[in-house]
ZARO-479052 format. One line per field, with one value per residue (C-alpha): residue in three letters; x, y, z. Coordinates in steps of 0.05 Angstrom, whole numbers. Example, Ala and Ser with C-alpha at 12.3 -4.5 7.8 and 13.67 -1.06 7.14 Angstrom:
BEGIN
rest	(ALA	SER)
xx	(246	273)
yy	(-90	-21)
zz	(156	143)
END
This chain:
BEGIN
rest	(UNK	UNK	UNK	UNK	UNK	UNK	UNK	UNK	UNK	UNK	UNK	UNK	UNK	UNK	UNK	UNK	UNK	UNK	UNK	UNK	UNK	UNK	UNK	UNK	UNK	UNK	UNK	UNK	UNK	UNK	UNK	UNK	UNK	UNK	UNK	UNK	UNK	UNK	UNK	UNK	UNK	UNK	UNK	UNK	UNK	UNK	UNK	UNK	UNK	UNK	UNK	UNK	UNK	UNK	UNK	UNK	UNK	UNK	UNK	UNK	UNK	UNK	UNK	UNK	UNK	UNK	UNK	UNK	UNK	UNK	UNK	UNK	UNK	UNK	UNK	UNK	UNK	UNK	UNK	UNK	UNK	UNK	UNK	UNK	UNK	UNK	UNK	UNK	UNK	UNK	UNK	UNK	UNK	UNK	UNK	UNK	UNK	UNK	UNK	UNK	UNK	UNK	UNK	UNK	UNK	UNK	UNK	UNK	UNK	UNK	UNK	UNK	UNK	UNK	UNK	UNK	UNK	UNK	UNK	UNK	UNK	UNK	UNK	UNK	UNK	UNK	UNK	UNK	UNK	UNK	UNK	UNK	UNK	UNK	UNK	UNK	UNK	UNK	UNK	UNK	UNK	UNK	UNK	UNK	UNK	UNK	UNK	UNK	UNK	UNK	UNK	UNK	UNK	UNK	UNK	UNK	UNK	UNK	UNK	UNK	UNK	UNK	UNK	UNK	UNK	UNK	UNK	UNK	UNK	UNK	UNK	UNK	UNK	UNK	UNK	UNK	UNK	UNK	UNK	UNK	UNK	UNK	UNK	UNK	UNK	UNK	UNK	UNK	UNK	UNK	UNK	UNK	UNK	UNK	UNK	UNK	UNK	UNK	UNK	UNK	UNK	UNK	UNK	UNK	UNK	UNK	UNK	UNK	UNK	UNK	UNK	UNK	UNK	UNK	UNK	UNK	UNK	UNK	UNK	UNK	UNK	UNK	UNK	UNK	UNK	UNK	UNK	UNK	UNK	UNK	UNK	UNK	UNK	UNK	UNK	UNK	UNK	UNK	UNK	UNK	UNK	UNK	UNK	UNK	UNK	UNK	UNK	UNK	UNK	UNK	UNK	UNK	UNK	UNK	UNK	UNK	UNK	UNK	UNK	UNK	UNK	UNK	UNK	UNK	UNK	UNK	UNK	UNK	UNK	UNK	UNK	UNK	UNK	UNK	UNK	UNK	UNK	UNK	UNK	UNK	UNK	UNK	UNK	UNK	UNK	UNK	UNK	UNK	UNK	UNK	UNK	UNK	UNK	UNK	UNK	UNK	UNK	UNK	UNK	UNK	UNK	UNK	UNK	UNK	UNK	UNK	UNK	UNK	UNK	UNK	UNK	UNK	UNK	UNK	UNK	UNK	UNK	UNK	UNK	UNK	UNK	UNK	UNK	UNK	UNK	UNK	UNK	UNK	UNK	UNK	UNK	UNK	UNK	UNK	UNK	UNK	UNK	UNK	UNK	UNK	UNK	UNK	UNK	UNK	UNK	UNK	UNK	UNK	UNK	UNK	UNK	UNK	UNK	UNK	UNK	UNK	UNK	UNK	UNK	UNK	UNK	UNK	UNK	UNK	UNK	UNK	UNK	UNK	UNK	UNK	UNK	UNK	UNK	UNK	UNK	UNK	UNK	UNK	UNK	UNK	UNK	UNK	UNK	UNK	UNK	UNK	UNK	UNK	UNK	UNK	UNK	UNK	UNK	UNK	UNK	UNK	UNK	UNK	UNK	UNK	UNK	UNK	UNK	UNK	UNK	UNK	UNK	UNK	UNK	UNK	UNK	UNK	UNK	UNK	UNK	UNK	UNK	UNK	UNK	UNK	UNK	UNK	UNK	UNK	UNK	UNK	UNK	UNK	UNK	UNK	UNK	UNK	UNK	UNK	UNK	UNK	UNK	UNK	UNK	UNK	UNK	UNK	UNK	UNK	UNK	UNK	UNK	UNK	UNK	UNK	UNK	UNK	UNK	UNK	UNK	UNK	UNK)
xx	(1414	1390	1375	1442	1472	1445	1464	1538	1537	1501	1559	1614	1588	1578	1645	1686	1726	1689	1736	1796	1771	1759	1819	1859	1819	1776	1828	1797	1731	1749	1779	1709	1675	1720	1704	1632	1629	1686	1641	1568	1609	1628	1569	1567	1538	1596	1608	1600	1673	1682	1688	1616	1590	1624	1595	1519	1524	1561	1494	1450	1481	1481	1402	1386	1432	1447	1513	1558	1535	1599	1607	1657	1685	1699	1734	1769	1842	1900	1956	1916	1843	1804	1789	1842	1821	1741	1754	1802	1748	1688	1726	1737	1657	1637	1680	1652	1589	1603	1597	1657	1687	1721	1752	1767	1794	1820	1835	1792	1730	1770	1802	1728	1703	1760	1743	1672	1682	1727	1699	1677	1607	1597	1599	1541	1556	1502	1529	1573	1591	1618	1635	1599	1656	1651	1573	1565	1604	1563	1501	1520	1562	1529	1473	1513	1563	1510	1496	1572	1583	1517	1543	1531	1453	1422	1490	1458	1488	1505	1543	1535	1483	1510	1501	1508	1570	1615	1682	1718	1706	1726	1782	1821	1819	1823	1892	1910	1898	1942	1996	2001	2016	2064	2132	2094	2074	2140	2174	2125	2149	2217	2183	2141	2205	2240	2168	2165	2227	2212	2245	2225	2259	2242	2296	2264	2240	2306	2329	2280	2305	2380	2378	2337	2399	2453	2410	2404	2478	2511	2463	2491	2562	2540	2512	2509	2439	2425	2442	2418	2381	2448	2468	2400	2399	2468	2451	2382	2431	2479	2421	2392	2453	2478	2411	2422	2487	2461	2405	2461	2500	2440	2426	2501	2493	2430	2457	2530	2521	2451	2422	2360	2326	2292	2353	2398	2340	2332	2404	2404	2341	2382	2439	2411	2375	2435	2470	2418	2433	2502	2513	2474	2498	2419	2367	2309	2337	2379	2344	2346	2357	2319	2257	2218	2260	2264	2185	2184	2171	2141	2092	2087	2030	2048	2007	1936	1961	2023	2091	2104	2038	2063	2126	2094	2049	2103	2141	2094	2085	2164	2147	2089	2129	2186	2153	2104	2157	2221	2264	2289	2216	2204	2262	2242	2178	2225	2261	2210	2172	2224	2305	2336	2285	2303	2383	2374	2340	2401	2365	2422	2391	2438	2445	2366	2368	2413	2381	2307	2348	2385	2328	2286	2338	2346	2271	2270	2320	2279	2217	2272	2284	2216	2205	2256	2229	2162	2187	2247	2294	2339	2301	2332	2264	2233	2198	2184	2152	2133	2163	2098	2051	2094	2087	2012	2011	2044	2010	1942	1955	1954	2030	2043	2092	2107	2145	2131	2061	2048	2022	2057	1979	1959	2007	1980	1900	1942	1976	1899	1870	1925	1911	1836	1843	1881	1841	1777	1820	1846	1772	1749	1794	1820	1893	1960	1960	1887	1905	1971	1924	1880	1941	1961	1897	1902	1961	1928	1876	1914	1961	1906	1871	1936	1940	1868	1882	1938	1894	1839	1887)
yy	(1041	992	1011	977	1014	1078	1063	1055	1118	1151	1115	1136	1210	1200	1172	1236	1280	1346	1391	1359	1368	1444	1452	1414	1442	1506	1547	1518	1532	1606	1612	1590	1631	1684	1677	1670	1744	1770	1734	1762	1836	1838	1821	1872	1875	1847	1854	1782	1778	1702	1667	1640	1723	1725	1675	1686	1759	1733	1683	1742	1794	1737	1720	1801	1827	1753	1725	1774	1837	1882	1887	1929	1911	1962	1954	1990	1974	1968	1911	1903	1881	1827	1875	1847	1778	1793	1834	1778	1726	1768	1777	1701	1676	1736	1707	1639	1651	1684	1765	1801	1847	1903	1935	1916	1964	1966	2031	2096	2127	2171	2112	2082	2153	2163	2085	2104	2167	2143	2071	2080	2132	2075	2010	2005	1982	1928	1927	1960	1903	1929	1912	1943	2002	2032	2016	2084	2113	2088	2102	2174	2179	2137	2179	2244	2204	2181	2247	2252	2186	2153	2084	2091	2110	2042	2012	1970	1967	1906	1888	1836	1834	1840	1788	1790	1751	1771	1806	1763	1703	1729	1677	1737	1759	1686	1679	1743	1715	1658	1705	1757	1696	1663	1690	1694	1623	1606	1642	1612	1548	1552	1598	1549	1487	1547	1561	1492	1491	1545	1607	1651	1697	1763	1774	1744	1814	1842	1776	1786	1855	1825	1770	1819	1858	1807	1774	1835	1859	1789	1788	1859	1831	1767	1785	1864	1891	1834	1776	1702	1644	1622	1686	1690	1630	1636	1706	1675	1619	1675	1711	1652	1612	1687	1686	1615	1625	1683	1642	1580	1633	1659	1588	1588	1639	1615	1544	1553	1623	1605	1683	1679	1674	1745	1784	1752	1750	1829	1839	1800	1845	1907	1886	1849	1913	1968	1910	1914	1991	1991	1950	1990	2064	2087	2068	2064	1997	1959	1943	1867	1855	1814	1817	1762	1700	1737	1755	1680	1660	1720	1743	1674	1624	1569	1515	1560	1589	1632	1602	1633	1595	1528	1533	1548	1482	1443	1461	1451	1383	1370	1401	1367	1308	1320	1337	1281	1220	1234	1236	1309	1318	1282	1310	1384	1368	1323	1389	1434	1386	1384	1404	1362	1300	1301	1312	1253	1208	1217	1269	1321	1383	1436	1403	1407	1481	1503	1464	1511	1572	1560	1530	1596	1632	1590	1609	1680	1683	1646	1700	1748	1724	1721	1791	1816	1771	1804	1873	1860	1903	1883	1935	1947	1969	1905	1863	1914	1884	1812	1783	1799	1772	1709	1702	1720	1654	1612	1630	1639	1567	1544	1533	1545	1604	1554	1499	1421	1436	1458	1436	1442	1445	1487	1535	1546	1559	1601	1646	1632	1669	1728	1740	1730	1781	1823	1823	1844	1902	1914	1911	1957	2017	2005	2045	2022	2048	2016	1947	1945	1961	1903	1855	1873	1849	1790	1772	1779	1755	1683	1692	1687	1629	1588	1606	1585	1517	1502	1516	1479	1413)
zz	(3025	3081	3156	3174	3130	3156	3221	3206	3174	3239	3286	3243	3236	3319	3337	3293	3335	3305	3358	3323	3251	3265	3296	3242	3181	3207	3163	3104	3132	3144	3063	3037	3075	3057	2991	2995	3025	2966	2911	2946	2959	2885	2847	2786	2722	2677	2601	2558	2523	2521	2453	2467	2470	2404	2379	2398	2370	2306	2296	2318	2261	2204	2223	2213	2155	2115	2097	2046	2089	2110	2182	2218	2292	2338	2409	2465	2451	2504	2526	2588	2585	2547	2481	2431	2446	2443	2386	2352	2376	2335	2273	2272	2286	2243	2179	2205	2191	2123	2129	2112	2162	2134	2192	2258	2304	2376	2400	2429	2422	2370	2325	2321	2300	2248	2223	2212	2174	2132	2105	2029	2016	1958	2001	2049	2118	2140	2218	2269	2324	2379	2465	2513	2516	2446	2444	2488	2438	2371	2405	2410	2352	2309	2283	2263	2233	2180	2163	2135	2103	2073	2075	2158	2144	2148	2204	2252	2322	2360	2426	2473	2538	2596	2646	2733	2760	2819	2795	2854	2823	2734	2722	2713	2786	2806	2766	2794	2867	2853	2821	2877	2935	2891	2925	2998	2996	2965	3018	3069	3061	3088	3139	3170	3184	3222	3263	3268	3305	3351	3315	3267	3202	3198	3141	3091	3063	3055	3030	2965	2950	2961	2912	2863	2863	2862	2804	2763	2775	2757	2691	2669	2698	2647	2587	2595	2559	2513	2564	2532	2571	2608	2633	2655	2689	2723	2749	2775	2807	2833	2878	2903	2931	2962	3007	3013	3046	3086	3113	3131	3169	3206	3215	3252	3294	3323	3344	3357	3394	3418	3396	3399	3323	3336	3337	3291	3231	3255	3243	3178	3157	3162	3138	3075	3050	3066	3023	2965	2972	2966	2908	2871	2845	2827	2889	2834	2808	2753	2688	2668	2586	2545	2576	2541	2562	2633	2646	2623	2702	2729	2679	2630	2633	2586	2632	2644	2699	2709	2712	2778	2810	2768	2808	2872	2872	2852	2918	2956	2932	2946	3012	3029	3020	3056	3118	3113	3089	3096	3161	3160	3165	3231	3250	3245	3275	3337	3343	3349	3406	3453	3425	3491	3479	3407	3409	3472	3415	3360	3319	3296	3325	3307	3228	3228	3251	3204	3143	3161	3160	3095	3060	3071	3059	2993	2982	2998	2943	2893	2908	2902	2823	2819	2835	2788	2738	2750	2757	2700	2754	2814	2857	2928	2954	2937	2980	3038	3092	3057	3119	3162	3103	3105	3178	3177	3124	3164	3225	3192	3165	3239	3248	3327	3339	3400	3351	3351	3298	3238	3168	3091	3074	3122	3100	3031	3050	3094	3039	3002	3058	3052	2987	2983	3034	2994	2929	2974	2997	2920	2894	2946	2940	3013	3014	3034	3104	3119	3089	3135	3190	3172	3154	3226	3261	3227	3247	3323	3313	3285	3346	3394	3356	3364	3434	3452	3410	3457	3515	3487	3480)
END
């Protein structure tokens, strides 16, 4: 690179507007460092069960006992948990390399010990491979075991090293950052137009237990226990286009009787979950049949990542774009700037209004499906106080509670931050009462960060 070229590079770095960057883009500064502390907060000594683990151990048993030798796999069973796909994973680079496993069990310490004493006293076993789990176990166990069944006398024990790597940042918990924001940053989208526009929706709580219930009830109306794919998709369509007309009402009442947003989205909160109450005869929830084409968007990952967080990035694409090159979305933004200026300039102010209010409504009651999708019930307690994590998203994401600003973008590191948040919390044992305490600050703490933004500009 010449000096010229240096020199350019100085100018341009000199002539950025570093006030504007931060305040347009400190958010994103705030998630990474957020995760730098979660990642340095959670380093831990971590079990190897990736397919490469399985792998290095299967090379590490054939190099000691030679190919033909019987092996047996033991490891700690359960639907939760990355034992039946370690143990599935060392069965397969075991056979690869040619020993013959003769057992290969997933369960507790006591199916392990029952495998053991009962393999064949007349077939020698070369190796017990196990994770790091039922190692404690065979170490222990191992020894007096022999002393009952001869074939154990000469079992060598194997399981993989552990190695150091934060727990905050195991794919796992990464996925299961992604998965827990899903229906907040849904939500948050239609949540930031109506801040955008000055007002606000503190019904979109209730709303999620609402269309759980509506969804759940017209699936049983449907297709009773053993509903199929178009019952569940017209009971799905049933609770979302009921919140959808709740939020176009509230959207009514706010421009044609000028209430103030506040109350009439307090009034819909109330009345939305008495509603989820009442339809239901048990206060514990409706059952949803045939869970697995149901779970299919709550708990499914056919794309790597869940189907719920698929969904969620794909609306905020449509959103992004909508706010960024279409005309509703310099209208929402006119609006929120100054309502006399913009209804003076031909925008449709009241239409706009109304369209933010029934599209979060719309989207409360698609993180309402969600939820039942997730929970497989129509649960009238659902979504209890989701409104404030939406806000704290939105707000967080450095959308002004004063209207006229606000970011599609912005919104999402937003919900990030939320739930980064709220993994720390998970992985640190911090109770329910402490982490509404800390969600509360937050929400301050954003609140005066917007209002020192608008001071500084």
């Amino acid at each position: 690179m010449t000096k010229l070229d240096f020199g350019k590079l100085f100018a341009s770095l000199k002539a950025l507007d570093y006030r504007k960057l931060l305040s347009d883009y400190g958010n994103v500064l705030v998630l990474l460092i957020l995760c730098v502390v979660m990642s340095f907060a959670t380093v831990k000594e971590q079990p190897a069960t990736s397919p490469a683990a399985a792998e290095e151990l299967a090379s590490l048993v054939l190099s000691e006992n030679g190919k033909g030798a019987q092996v047996m796999v033991l490891v700690r069973g359960g639907k939760k948990g990355a034992g039946p796909k370690f143990a599935k994973n060392l069965e397969r680079s075991l056979e690869e390399v040619g020993l013959n496993v003769v057992a290969n069990v997933q369960g507790s310490p006591r199916d392990s010990r029952i495998a053991l004493r009962d393999h064949p006293k007349d077939q020698p076993l070369a190796a017990v491979v196990t994770d790091q789990h039922i190692a404690v176990f065979c170490a222990e166990q191992l020894p007096g075991l022999a002393k009952e069944n001869p074939a154990l006398a000469q079992s060598k024990r194997y399981s993989p090293t552990k190695h150091t790597w934060p727990v905050f940042l195991k794919i796992d918990n990464l996925r299961n950052v992604l998965k827990q924001i899903a229906v907040v940053a849904v939500i948050a989208i239609g949540m930031t137009l109506v801040i955008i526009t000055g007002g606000i929706d503190l019904s979109v709580g209730s709303l999620i237990a609402f269309s759980a219930v509506i969804t759940a009830l017209s699936i049983d109306h449907l297709g009773g226990t053993d509903p199929t794919t178009s019952h569940l998709l017209l009971g799905s369509l049933a609770g979302v286009v009921a919140c959808a007309l709740i939020g176009m009402g509230t959207g009514g009442l706010v421009t044609v009787f000028k209430i103030p947003a506040f109350i009439v989205t307090l009034g819909v909160m109330f009345i939305a979950r008495g509603l989820a109450f009442l339809c239901l005869e048990k206060p514990n929830g409706l059952p949803i049949g045939n869970e697995e084409a149901f779970k299919w968007l709550g708990s499914g990952a056919d794309f790597g990542l869940h189907n719920s967080v698929v969904l969620m990035l794909i609306l905020y694409v449509l959103a992004h774009i909508m706010m960024s090159r279409t005309s509703i979305g310099r209208y929402v933004y006119a609006v929120g700037g100054n309502p006399e200026a913009a209804r003076l300039s031909g925008v449709p102010v009241k239409r706009v209004l109304v369209f933010v209010y029934l599209l979060c409504g719309l989207l409360a009651g698609l993180g309402g499906v969600m939820t039942a999708s997730l929970q497989m019930s129509g649960d009238p307690k659902a979504g209890n106080l989701v409104e404030l994590q939406v806000i704290a998203a939105v707000v967080v994401g450095g959308t002004s509670l004063a209207g006229g600003k606000g970011k599609i973008f912005g919104t999402l590191v937003g919900a990030l931050i939320i739930g980064v948040i709220k993994n720390g919390m998970n992985l640190a044992s911090i109770e329910g009462k402490k982490q509404d305490v800390i969600f509360g600050t937050v929400i301050l703490i954003a609140v005066l960060v917007d209002q020192l933004k608008a001071r500084l500009r």
